[in-house]
Each structure stands twice: as structure tokens, then as C-alpha cells.
N, C-alpha and C positions, 0 to 999 in steps of 0.2 A: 364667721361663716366659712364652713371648709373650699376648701378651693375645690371645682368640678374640672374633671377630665373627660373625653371619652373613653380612653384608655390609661391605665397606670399598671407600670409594669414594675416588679417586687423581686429587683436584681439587674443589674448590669454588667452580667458579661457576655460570651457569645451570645448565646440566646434572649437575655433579658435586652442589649442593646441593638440586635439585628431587629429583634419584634418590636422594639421602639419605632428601630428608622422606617419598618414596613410602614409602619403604621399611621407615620407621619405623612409617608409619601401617598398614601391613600386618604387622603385628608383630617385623618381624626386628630382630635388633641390630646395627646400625648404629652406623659410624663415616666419616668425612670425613679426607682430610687435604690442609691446604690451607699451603704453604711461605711465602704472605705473608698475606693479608687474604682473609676469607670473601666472595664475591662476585664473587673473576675477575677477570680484566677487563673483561668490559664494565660491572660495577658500577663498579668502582674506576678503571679508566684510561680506560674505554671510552665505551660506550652513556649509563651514566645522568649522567656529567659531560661529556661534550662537549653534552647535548641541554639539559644548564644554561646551560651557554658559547653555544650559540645560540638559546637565549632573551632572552640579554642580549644581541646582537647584534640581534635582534627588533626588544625592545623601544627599543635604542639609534636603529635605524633609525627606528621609528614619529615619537620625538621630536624626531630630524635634522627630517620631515616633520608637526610637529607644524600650522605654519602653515596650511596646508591642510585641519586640523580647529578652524581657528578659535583653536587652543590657542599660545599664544606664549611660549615661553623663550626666553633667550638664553645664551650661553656654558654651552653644554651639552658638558659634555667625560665623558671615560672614565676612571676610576679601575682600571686595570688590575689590578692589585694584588688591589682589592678583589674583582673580579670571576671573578678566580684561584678566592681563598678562596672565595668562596661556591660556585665548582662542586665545590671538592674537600669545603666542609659539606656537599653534599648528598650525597656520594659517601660522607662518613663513617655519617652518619645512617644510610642505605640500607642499609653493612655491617653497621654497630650491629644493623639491625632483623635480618639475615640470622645474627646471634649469638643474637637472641631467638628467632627461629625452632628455632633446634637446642636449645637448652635445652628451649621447649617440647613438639619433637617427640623429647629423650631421646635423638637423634643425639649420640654421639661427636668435640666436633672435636679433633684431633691437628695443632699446628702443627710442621711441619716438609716436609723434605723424601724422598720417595718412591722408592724400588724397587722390582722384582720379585724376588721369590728362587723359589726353587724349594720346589714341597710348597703354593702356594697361601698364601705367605708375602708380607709385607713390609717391608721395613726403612727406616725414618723416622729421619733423621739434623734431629736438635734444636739451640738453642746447647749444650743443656747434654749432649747425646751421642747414644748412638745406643738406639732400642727397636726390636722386631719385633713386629709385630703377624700372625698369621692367620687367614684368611676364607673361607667355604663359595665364595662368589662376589666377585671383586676385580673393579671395575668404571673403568677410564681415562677420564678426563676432563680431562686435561691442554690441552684449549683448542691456541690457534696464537697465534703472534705473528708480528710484519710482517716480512714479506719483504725484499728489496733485487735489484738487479740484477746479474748476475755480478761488475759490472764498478764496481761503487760500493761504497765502506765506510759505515756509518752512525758516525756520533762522538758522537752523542747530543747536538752542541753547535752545529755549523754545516749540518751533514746530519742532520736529523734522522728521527724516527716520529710518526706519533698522536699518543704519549704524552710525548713533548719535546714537542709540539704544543700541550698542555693545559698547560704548567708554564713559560712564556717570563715572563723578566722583564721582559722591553717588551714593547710590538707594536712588530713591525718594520718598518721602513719599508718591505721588499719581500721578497718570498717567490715564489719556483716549486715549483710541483707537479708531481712527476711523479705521474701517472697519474691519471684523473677519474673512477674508480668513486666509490661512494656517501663512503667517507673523505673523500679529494683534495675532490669539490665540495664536503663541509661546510666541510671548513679553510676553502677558498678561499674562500667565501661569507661565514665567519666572520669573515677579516681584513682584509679586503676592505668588510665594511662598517665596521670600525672604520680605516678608512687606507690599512689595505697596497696596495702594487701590487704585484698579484699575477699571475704568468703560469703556466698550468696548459697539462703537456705530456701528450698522452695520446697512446700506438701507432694506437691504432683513429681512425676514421676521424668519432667522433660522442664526446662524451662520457656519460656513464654506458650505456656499451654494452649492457649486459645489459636496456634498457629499451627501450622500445617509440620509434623516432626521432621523432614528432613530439609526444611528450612531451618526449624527451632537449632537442627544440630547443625549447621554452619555457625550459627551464634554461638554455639558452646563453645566448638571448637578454637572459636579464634580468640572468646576470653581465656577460655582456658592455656590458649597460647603466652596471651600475655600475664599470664601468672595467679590467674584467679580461681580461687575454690570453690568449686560449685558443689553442692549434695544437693541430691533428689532425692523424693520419698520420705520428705523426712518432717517428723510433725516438732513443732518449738512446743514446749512444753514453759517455758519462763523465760524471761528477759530481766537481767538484774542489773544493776549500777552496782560497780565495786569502786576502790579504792585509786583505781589505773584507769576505770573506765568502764566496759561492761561484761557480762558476761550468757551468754545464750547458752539454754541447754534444750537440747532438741531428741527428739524418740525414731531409731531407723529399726529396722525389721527389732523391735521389742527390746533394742539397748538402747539407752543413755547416755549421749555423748555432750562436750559442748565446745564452745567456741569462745576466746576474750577477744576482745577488741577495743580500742579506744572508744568508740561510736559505735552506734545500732540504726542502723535505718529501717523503719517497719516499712515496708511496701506490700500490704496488704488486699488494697482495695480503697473503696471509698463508701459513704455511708450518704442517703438525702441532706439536706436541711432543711426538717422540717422541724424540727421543735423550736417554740415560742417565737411562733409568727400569727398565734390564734386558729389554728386548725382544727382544735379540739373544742373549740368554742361554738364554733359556725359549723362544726362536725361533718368538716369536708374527710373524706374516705381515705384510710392510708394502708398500705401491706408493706409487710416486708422495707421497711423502712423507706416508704417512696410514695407519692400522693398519685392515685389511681384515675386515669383519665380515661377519654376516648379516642377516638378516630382524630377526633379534631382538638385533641387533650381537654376537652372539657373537664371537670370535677362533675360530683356525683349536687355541688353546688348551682344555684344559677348565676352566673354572669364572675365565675372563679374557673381559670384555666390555670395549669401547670406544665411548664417546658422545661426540658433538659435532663439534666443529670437528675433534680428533684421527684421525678417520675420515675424513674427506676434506668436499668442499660436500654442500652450500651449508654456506657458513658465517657459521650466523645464531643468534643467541642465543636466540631462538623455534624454532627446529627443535632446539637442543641441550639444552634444557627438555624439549619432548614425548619425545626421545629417551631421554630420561634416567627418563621416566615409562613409556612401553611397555619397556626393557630390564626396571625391574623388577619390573613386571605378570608380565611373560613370568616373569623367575623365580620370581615365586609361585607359578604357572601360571594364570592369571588371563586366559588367551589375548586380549590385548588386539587391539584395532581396529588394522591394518597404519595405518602412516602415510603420507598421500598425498603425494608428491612433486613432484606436478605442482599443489598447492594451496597453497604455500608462498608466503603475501604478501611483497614483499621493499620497504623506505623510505628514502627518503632524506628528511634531517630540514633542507635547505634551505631559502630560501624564492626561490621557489614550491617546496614540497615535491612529493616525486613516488613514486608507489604504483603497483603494481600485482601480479598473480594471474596466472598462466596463461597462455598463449603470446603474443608481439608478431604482432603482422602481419605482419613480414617471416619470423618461422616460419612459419605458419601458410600463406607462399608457399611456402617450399621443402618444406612437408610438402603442398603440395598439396592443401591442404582447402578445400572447396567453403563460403566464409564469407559474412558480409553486417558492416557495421560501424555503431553509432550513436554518434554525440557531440553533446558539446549543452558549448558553450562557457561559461566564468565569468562572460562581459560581460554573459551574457543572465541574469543567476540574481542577482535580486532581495537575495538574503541578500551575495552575495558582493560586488554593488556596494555597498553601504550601509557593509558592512565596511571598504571600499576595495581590494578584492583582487578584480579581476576578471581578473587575468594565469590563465590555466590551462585546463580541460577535463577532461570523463570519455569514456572512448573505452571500450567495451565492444565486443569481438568475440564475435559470436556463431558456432555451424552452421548452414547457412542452411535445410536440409532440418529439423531440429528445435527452433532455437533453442535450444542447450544455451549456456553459457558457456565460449568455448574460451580467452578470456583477459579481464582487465580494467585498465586502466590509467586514473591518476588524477593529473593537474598541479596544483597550485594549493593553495589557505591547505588546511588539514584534511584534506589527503591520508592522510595517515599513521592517519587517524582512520577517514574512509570507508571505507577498501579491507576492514576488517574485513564489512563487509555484503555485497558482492561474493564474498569469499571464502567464508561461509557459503553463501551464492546458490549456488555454484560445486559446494560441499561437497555441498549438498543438492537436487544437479540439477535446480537453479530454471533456468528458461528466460527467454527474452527477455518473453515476455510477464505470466510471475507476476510480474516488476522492473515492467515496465510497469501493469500494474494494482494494484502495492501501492502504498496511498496516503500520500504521505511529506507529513510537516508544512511547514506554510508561515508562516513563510520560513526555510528553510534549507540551507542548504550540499547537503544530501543526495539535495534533490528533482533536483539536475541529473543524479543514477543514474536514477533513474523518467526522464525526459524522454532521456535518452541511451540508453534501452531502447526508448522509443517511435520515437526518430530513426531508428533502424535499419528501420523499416517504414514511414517519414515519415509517424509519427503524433507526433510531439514539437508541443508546445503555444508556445512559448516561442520557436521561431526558423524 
């Protein structure tokens, strides 16, 4: 007899395990099932071990430039190896704690691998064979993994992903990236300060497209400082493995150019997972490679939901969490708060990191909104010279008729950290002037939000 749930949820990481714990804490019986380690990827391959792997770069950097604070080593080198293991201990720890959590929320986990059957059924194939389990409500959280180009193979060993990216047994002496979303620049930034020459190939025309450009171009700038090749506009036409290692050839205004390198990191994007989970059986709706939901991510199925990355973007570990939290609100009937989509903070965990909320300026042109803009740069911000990071800025777009928040963007050390009081700002139809008059502490990184709310009406104190 299959085991019955109220709920079973079909993945474990942000979203698969946050909609577990909801769902626990709302009484239902609840089960997980997750085919490797609780936590995903972005626990385990992702988010919380690559943001170890650039802290050691961080702090590798600070010490490269320790003379400059007085502080003098020499023969300061990198223990690769060691640096490995520590991202992947913190990545175990992290799991470990996501095992403590289900115990204590009485969640169900079920290691294996997942189907759909028909009747609201699921079938879990184990080492040791196969169980089914049934559930009032089956919930998709199969996450996405990285993409590639038509026209490239991934080998896992000379063209790699991310996740060959976090597990090299050297650093290499050179690496290309294709593609410079928020991935590509951590890699690049990553080995880059440890050695590599690194050349990073992006289609569009800026790197980290999705950001606001003159944020994007602090980032260049300071890779490009440290010795990194960037080309814009430029299409990769192949990705070869040779004899050395690899070699990219890429198409710029109608030439043919290329690149060798030891390694190729594709940083492309990511694709659902949705194939052979039984979708096509139970003929739940899919586009553009992502399972089509609603309001409350239902399927086009009854009693089949889908959260996260599997549904299509953004795809972010933080929006596949809340997801995972209103889906099972909603089926308690608990009519949870819709989730804003246009409040969605998105980071890059570089340095200079880069943050931001809400429309770029170059949207906010072709939407044709009547704006005004404040910024108030890092050179002038007392906390941020002392620290020695004055590369960066806060660029707040406002409306200019009410001063609502129509976007917010952040360059520099604690970006990643800031953007959450913007976003709330944003949430909570704070206007330019409440940033402006709320009084932030001094000295700190945060007062350049209040002085970059002021600028916008050239009431900024500071420049």
C-alpha cells in the first residue's frame, strides 16, 4: 500500500524544502523527496559554496594588498585544495542543518528519484528499488540546471558548468567565459584574482545585461583592472576541446575571431527540469521549457503545482522560497499576499558587488516614464573610504510627479546587503523623500541610500 501524504513535495531545495516546512507548520503531512542531498543546488553546488569560494578570494585579495594597510606578509600563496574543502564544509554543514530542519518540522524526507503517475500518485525509484507514495496536493520543485549552446557539448572536464567550476583540481592558468550574467562574472572575478587569465565572452553589448549600465560598467572596469578580457557583442559560434585545452570561436561585427584557453566555462543561463518526471503522461502544460502555472502556481493539472526555477524566471533562490511559501498558504486556503514581481532584488556577489530592485533607466526610457535620478558615489561616503572600497555608487530612480521608487541600483562593498532596505522602501511605497529624511547612522555604508535620495532633488549633503 503506497504511503499517503497530504502533501509531497518533488525536490528539495529553496523551494521544494521551504514548502515542505510551510506545510508542516500548517498541519499537513508532509513529505520531500529529494534524489541527491537536501538543499538543491544552490545549497550544495550553487549559491551558498560559490559565495565561500569568493570570500576566499576576498580575502586573498585584501592580503595580495595588505601593504597599503600597513600589514606586511610575504610569500602569501593559495592552498587550493584547501580552499576546495572548505567551500564544500560549508555547503555540508548548511545541508546537515536542512536535515535538522525536517526532523524538526516532522517533514517526511524520501531519498530518491521522482515521477508522476496517474490518481495523484508518485513513484520514487531508491538504490534499494522502487515505493509509491500518494498525495492530496504533489508540489514540482525540480529546480533548472545550466544550459549550453546548440552548438557546444559540456564534458564536465575541459568545457565545463558552475559546478565543475567549484571542484578544479588547480587553478587554471586561463579560462573563458562564455556569457557575463551574475555566474560568468563571479567565476571570472573568482580566478582572476587567484591568477587565471581570463577572457569573458558575452552576446549583448554590456556585461551583466539585466543591470542597470552604469552600474554594469563599474564591474567592468575593475575586472578589467585586474587583468581580465572582456568582449561584448559577440556571438560564440563553437567551443572545441584541443590538445592544450580548448578553444572558442566567436562572430564580432561579421569576423571570426577566437580564444584558447585551458577551460571553458559556459555561463549561459539555465534550462527547467522537467523531462522524465512524467509530465507528458499526466499532460500537465509546459512552454518554453518551464511548467506553466497560475496565481497560486497551479498546473493546468488538478491537485499538481509547480515552484521555482521549474516555472520559468526569474530564476532565483529567493523568489523560489516565497513561491514555495504562498503555493502552500494558498492550499491551506490561507489566501496569501500575491507576490510582487516587479520587487524582486537580484545580486551579484563580486567585488564590487552589484544589486538592485526595480526598473534600470534604460527601461524606464522605453516605457517612457516621466523619472528624475539620485546618486551619490562611494568616494564620497566616509565609511566606505576608511574601509578602502570607494569603487561603486547608489543610483535610485524615482517618478518624478510622486517620487515613488520605480527602480534601485547598488555598485560597491555591501551591495548585496543594502538592496534589502530599497526593496522594503519599494514594497512599502516609501518615496524619495521618506529615504531622504530617514536618518541612517554614521559612518556607514548605508547613509549613501539617504544622500542618493536627497541628490535626486540636489539636496545631497556630501557632493
Amino acid at each position: 500500500m503506497a504511503s499517503s501524504f497530504d502533501v509531497v513535495v518533488i525536490g528539495g531545495g529553496p523551494g521544494g524544502y521551504v514548502a515542505a516546512i510551510r506545510a508542516a507548520q500548517l498541519g499537513l503531512k508532509t513529505a520531500v523527496i529529494e534524489r541527491d542531498r537536501l538543499g538543491g543546488i544552490c545549497l550544495n553546488w550553487g549559491c551558498i559554496p560559490t559565495k565561500a569560494l569568493l570570500k576566499n578570494a576576498e580575502i586573498y585579495d585584501h592580503l595580495m594588498h595588505g601593504a597599503e594597510w600597513g600589514i606586511k606578509a610575504d610569500n602569501i600563496t593559495i592552498d587550493f585544495d584547501r580552499v576546495i574543502k572548505r567551500s564544500r564544509g560549508v555547503a555540508d554543514r548548511m545541508s546537515s542543518g536542512i536535515d535538522f530542519l525536517m526532523k524538526k518540522n516532522k517533514v517526511t524526507p524520501i531519498i530518491g528519484t521522482a515521477k508522476l503517475l496517474k490518481g495523484n500518485k508518485v513513484e520514487v525509484t531508491k538504490k534499494d528499488g522502487k515505493d509509491v507514495v500518494e498525495a492530496k496536493h504533489i508540489i514540482i520543485a525540480t529546480g533548472a540546471r545550466a544550459r549550453s549552446l546548440p552548438n557546444v557539448t559540456i564534458d564536465g572536464e575541459k568545457i565545463i558548468t558552475s559546478k565543475e567550476a567549484m571542484f578544479l583540481k588547480e587553478i587554471p592558468k586561463s579560462l573563458a567565459v562564455v556569457g557575463a550574467g551574475a555566474i560568468g562574472i563571479e567565476f571570472a572575478y573568482f580566478y582572476a584574482v587567484l591568477g587565471t587569465k581570463v577572457t569573458v565572452i558575452e552576446y549583448m553589448d554590456t556585461i551583466l545585461p539585466v543591470e542597470d549600465r552604469e552600474c554594469s560598467a563599474v564591474v567592468m572596469k575593475s575586472l578589467k583592472k585586474r587583468g581580465v578580457n572582456i568582449i561584448t557583442g559577440a556571438a560564440v559560434k563553437s567551443v572545441e576541446k584541443t590538445a592544450k585545452g580548448t578553444k572558442v570561436t566567436y562572430e564580432i561585427q561579421g569576423k571570426a575571431e577566437t580564444v584558447e584557453a585551458d577551460k571553458t566555462l559556459m555561463a549561459v543561463g539555465v534550462t527547467g527540469n522537467i523531462e522524465n518526471i512524467g509530465l507528458e503522461d499526466l499532460k500537465v502544460e509546459t512552454a518554453k521549457g518551464a511548467i506553466k502555472v497560475d496565481k497560486d502556481y497551479k498546473t493546468n493539472v488538478p491537485g499538481i503545482y509547480a515552484i521555482g526555477d521549474v516555472n520559468g524566471p526569474p530564476w532565483l533562490a529567493h523568489v523560489a522560497s516565497a513561491e514555495g511559501v504562498h503555493c502552500i498558504e494558498a492550499i491551506a486556503g490561507k489566501k496569501p499576499h500575491p507576490i510582487d514581481y516587479s520587487n524582486i532584488p537580484g545580486c551579484t556577489y563580486c567585488q564590487p558587488q552589484i544589486a538592485s530592485v526595480g526598473l534600470t533607466e534604460d527601461k524606464c526610457k522605453e516605457q517612457k516614464l516621466d523619472y528624475k535620478v539620485g546618486k551619490f558615489p562611494f568616494i564620497a561616503s566616509g565609511k566606505a573610504v576608511a574601509a578602502g572600497e570607494p569603487d561603486g555608487m547608489v543610483k535610485i530612480i524615482f517618478g518624478k510627479k510622486y517620487g515613488e521608487i520605480l527602480g534601485a541600483h547598488i555598485v560597491g562593498s555591501e551591495a548585496t546587503e543594502m538592496i534589502a532596505e530599497l526593496t522594503l522602501a519599494k514594497a512599502m511605497e516609501g518615496t524619495m523623500e521618506d529615504i531622504h529624511h530617514t536618518i541612517h547612522a554614521h559612518p556607514t555604508f548605508s547613509e549613501a541610500i539617504m544622500e542618493a535620495a536627497g541628490a535626486a532633488d540636489g539636496l545631497a549633503i556630501h557632493i
